[in-house]
VEXRO-951869 format. One record per residue (C-alpha): residue number from 0; residue in one letter; x, y, z. Coordinates in steps of 0.05 Angstrom, whole numbers, padded with zeros to 5 digits. Example, Ala and Ser with C-alpha at 12.3 -4.5 7.8 and 13.67 -1.06 7.14 Angstrom:
2
  seq  type       X       Y       Z
    0     A   00246  -00090   00156
    1     S   00273  -00021   00143
***
This chain:
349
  seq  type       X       Y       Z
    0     X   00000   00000   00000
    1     X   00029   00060  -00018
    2     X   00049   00106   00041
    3     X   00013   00182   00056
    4     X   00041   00237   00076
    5     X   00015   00221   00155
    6     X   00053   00154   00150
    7     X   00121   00196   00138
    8     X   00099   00254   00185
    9     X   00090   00198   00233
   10     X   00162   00168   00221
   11     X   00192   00233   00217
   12     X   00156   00246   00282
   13     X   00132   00329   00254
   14     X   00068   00342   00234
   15     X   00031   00332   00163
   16     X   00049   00399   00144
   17     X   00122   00398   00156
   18     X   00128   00344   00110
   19     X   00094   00384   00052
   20     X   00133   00436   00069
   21     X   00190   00391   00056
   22     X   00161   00364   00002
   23     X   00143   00423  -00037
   24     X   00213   00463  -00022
   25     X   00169   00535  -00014
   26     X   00175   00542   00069
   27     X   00245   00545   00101
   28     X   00242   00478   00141
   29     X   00303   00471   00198
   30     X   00360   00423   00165
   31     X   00350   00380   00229
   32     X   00281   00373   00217
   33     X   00286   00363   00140
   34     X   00338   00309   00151
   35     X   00286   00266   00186
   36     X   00230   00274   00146
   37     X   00277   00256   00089
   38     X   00301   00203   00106
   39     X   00228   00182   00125
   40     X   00216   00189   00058
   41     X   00271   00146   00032
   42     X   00251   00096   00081
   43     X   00169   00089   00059
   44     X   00191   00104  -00003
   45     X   00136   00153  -00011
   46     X   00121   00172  -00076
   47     X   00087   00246  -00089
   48     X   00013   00239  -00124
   49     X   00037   00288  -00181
   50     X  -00034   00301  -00217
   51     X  -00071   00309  -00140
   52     X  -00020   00364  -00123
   53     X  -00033   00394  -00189
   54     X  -00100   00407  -00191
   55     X  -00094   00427  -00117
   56     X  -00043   00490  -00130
   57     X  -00037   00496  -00210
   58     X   00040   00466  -00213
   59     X   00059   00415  -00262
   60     X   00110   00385  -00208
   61     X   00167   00390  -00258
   62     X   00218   00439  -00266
   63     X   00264   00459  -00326
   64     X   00346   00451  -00322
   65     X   00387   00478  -00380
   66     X   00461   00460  -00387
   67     X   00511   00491  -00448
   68     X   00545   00420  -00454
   69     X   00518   00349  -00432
   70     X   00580   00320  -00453
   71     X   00628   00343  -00405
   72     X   00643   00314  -00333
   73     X   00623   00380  -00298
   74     X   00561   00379  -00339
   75     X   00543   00309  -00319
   76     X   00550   00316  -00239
   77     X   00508   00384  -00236
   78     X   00453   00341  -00272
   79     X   00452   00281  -00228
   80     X   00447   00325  -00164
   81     X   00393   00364  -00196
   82     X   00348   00312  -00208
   83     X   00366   00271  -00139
   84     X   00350   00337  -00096
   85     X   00296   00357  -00136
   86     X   00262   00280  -00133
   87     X   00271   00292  -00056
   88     X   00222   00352  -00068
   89     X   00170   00315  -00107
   90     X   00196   00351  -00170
   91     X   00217   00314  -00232
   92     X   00263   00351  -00285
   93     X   00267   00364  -00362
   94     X   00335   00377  -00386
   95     X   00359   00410  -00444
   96     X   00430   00424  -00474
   97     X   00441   00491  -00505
   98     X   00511   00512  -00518
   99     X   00496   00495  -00597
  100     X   00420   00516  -00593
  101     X   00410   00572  -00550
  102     X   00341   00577  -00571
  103     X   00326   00524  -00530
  104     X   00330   00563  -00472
  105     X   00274   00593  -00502
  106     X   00235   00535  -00513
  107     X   00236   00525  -00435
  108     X   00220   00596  -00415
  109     X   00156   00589  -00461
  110     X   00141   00522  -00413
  111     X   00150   00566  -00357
  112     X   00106   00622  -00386
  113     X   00054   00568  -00402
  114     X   00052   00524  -00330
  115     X   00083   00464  -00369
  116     X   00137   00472  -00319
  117     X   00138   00508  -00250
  118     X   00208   00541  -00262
  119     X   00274   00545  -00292
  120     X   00348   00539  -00278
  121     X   00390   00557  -00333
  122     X   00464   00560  -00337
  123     X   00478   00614  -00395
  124     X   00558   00618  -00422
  125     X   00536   00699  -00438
  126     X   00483   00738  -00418
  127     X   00463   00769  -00490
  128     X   00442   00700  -00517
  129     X   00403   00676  -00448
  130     X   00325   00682  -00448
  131     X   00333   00727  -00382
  132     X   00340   00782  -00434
  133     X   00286   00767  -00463
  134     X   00220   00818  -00464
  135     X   00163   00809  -00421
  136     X   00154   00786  -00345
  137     X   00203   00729  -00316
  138     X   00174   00660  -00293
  139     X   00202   00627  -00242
  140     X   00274   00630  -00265
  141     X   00346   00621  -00233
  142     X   00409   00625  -00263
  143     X   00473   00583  -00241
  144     X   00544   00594  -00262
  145     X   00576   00669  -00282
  146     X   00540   00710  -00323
  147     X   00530   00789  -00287
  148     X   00464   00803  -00269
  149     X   00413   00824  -00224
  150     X   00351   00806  -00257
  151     X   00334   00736  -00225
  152     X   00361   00702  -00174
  153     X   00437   00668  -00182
  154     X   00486   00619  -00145
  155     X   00549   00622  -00170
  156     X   00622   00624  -00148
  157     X   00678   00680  -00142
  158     X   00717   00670  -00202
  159     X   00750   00721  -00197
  160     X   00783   00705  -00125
  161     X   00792   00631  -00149
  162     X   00828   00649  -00207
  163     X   00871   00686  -00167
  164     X   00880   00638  -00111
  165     X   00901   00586  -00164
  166     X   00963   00633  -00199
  167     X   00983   00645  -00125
  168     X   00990   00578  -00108
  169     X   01025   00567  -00176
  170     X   01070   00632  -00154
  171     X   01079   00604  -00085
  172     X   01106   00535  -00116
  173     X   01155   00571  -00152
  174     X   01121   00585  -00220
  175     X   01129   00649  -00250
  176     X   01116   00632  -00330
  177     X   01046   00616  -00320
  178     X   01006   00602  -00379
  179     X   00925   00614  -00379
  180     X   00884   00565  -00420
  181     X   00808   00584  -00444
  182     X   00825   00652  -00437
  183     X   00770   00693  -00480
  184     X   00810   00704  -00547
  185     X   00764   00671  -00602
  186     X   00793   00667  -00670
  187     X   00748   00697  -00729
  188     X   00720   00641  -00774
  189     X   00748   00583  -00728
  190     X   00748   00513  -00744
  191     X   00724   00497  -00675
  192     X   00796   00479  -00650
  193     X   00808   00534  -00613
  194     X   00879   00573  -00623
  195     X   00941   00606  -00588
  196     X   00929   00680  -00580
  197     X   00881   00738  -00612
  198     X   00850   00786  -00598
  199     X   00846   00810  -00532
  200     X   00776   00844  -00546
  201     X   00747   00782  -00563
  202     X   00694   00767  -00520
  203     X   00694   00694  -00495
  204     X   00654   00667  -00445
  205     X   00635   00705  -00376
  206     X   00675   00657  -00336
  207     X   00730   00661  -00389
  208     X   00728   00736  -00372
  209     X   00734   00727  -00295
  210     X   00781   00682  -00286
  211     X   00825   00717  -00335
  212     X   00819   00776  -00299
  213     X   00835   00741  -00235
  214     X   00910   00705  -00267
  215     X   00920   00771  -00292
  216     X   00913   00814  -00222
  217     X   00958   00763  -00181
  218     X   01009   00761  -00228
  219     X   01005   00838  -00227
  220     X   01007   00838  -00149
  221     X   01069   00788  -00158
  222     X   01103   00844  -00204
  223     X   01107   00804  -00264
  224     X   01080   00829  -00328
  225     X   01023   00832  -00379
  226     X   01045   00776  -00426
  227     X   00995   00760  -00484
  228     X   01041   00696  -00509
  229     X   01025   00662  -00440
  230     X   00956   00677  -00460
  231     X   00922   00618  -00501
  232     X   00856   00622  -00525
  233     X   00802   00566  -00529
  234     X   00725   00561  -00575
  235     X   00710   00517  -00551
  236     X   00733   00487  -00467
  237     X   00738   00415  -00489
  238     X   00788   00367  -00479
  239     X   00803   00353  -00560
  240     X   00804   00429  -00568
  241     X   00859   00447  -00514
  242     X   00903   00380  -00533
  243     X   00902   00405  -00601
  244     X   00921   00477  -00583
  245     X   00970   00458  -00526
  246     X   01002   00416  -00573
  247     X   01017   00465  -00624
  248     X   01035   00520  -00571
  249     X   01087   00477  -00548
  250     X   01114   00461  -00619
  251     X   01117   00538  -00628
  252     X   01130   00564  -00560
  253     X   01171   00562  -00509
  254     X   01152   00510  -00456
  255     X   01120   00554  -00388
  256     X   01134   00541  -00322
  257     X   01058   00514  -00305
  258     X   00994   00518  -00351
  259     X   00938   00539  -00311
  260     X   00872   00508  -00341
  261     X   00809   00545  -00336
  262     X   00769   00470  -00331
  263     X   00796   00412  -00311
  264     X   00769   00385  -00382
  265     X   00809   00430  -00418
  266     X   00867   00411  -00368
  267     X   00853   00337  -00390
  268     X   00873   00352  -00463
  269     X   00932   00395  -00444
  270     X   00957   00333  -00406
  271     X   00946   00290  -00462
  272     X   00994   00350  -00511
  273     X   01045   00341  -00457
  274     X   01047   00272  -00454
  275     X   01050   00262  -00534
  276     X   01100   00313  -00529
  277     X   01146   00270  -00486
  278     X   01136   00330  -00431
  279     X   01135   00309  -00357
  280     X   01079   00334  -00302
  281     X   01100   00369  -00261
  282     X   01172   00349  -00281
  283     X   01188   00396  -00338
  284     X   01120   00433  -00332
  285     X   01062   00441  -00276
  286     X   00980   00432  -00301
  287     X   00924   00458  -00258
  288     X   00847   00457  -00268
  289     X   00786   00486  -00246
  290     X   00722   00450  -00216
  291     X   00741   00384  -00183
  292     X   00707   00341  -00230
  293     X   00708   00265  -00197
  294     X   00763   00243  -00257
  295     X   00817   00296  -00233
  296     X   00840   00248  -00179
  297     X   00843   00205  -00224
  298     X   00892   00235  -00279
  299     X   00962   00222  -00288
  300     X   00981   00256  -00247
  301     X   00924   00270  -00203
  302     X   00897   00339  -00219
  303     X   00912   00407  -00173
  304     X   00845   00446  -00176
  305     X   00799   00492  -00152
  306     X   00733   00461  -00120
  307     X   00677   00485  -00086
  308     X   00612   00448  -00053
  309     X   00574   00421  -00117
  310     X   00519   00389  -00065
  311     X   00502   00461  -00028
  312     X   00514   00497  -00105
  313     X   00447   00455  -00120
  314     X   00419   00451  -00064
  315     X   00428   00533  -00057
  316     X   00401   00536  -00137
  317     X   00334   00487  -00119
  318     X   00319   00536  -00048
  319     X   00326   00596  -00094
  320     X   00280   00566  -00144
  321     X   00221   00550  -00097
  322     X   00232   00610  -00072
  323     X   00214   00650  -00134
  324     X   00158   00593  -00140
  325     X   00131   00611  -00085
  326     X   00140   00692  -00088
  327     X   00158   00711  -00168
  328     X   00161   00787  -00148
  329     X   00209   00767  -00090
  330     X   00281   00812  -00096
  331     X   00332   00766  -00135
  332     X   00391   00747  -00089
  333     X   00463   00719  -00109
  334     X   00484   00657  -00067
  335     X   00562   00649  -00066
  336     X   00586   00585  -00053
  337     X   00663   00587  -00022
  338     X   00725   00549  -00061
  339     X   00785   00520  -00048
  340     X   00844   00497  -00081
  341     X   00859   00427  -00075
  342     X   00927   00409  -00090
  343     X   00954   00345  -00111
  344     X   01014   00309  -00157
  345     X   01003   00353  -00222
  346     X   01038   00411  -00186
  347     X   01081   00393  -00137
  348     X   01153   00422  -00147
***
């Protein structure tokens, strides 16, 4: 028989209400509280009557996420914690890629607008191309990742700080030719490769715009100066793209002191360049990456990187979103979730 919201109320030993407060992710519930009723839930595994709840308050019970790149590692663990926390709030989730189809983004925001899903979380690489710009009232909408706004709600990260945090522990391991990779220089007419250099105007990604700024202001601090050569340039932050550039800089350059990676992807294919190129890490040259994906550990050698909580980045995301569920005039607020640098083999001097 399939268990009610009393049988887990019950369990949890709260009331009825509590647990649809839980449930529904709109009231701030205590994290001692929501713990129990929880792990009530996982216990009767109670399933949510979808259609009931529906008709009750007008929600479809599903909610929109929107990612630029399904392929990629980062990609891949934002999703899964998405849907697990959002299943824990009786939601279920449609997901969309849109780094080649922006107008996708789109396509969701017109769910939104027509109750086809409660709300959005989108993850836009720049802010021109996002539906937030778009005319007309917001649904339920929040954004994750580093775009500049203040329309809707956002969790995101300082990438500023972490950029810089990264070049100083580079500087404080005795680096001082530090090369950026996925900085925002985007070759006209590109073959999708990515290349070394450009032009500096180009405008890249957002995070390809903080974190650049961030290398360049510690290494400024550390009195060294503006050098565009260290500065190479990706289309496109996948691993085949920077293996394919890193090789070629390397053939044509010479070899820096440390190549800081702007995603541990892209430090993945400059690993790969190295190692074709019969370079050793962190031997003849340090690599370091950005985001802690679960295979950096894993690398040869294991990966120095910058992480930060990818559980409470969700978590913070989904409380913002039934937030603006509950309340769509409510004032947008930024979450920042704290990093770190984790350092392992691939830059130890």
């Amino acid at each position: 028989m399939r268990a009610t919201v009393k049988d887990v109320a019950k369990l949890a030993g709260v009331s009825p209400k509590t647990v649809s407060n839980v449930i529904n992710g709109v009231v701030f519930v205590r994290p001692e509280t929501r713990e129990r009723v929880e792990q009530a839930l996982v216990e009767l595994d109670y399933v949510p009557n979808m259609s009931a709840r529906g008709l009750r308050n007008g929600r479809s019970g599903m909610i929109g996420l929107a990612l630029p790149d399904l392929l990629r590692p980062y990609s891949a663990e934002v999703t899964h914690l998405v849907v697990e926390l959002a299943h824990r709030r009786g939601w279920g989730v449609q997901i969309e890629e849109t780094a080649a189809e922006p107008k996708r983004e789109f396509e969701l925001l017109s769910k939104a607008r027509a109750h086809l899903v409660d709300g959005l979380i989108l993850n836009p690489v720049n802010l021109d191309d996002s539906a937030v710009m778009t005319a007309g009232p917001l649904p339920a909408v929040v954004l994750i990742g580093d775009v500049d706004q203040d329309m809707v709600s956002q969790v995101a990260i300082d990438n500023v700080a972490a950029a810089r945090d990264m070049t100083r522990h580079l500087l404080d391991q005795g680096f001082r030719r530090i090369a950026a990779v996925g900085t925002p220089e985007i070759p006209s007419g590109s073959s999708g490769t990515g290349r070394i250099g450009g032009s500096t105007d180009a405008p890249g990604t957002a995070a390809a715009r903080l974190r650049t700024q961030g290398y360049r202001e510690i290494l400024a601090e550390a009195g060294i100066g503006p050098d565009r050569e260290l500065e190479i340039g990706l289309d496109r932050w996948s691993p085949e793209g920077a293996a394919a550039v890193v090789g070629r800089y390397i053939d044509s350059h010479e070899l820096p002191d440390a190549f800081f990676c702007f995603t541990d992807t892209i430090a993945v294919g400059a690993l790969s360049a190295l190692w074709t190129a019969g370079v050793a890490v962190p031997g003849d040259c340090a690599v370091a990456g950005f985001d802690n994906i679960g295979e950096s550990r894993y690398t040869v050698p294991p990966l120095t990187t910058v992480d930060f909580d990818r559980r409470l980045f969700v978590e913070s995301a989904l409380d913002l979103l039934a937030e603006r569920m509950s309340d769509k005039d409510a004032t947008p607020r930024r979450v920042m979730i704290p990093h770190r640098i984790i350092t392992r083999a691939s830059t130890a001097r």
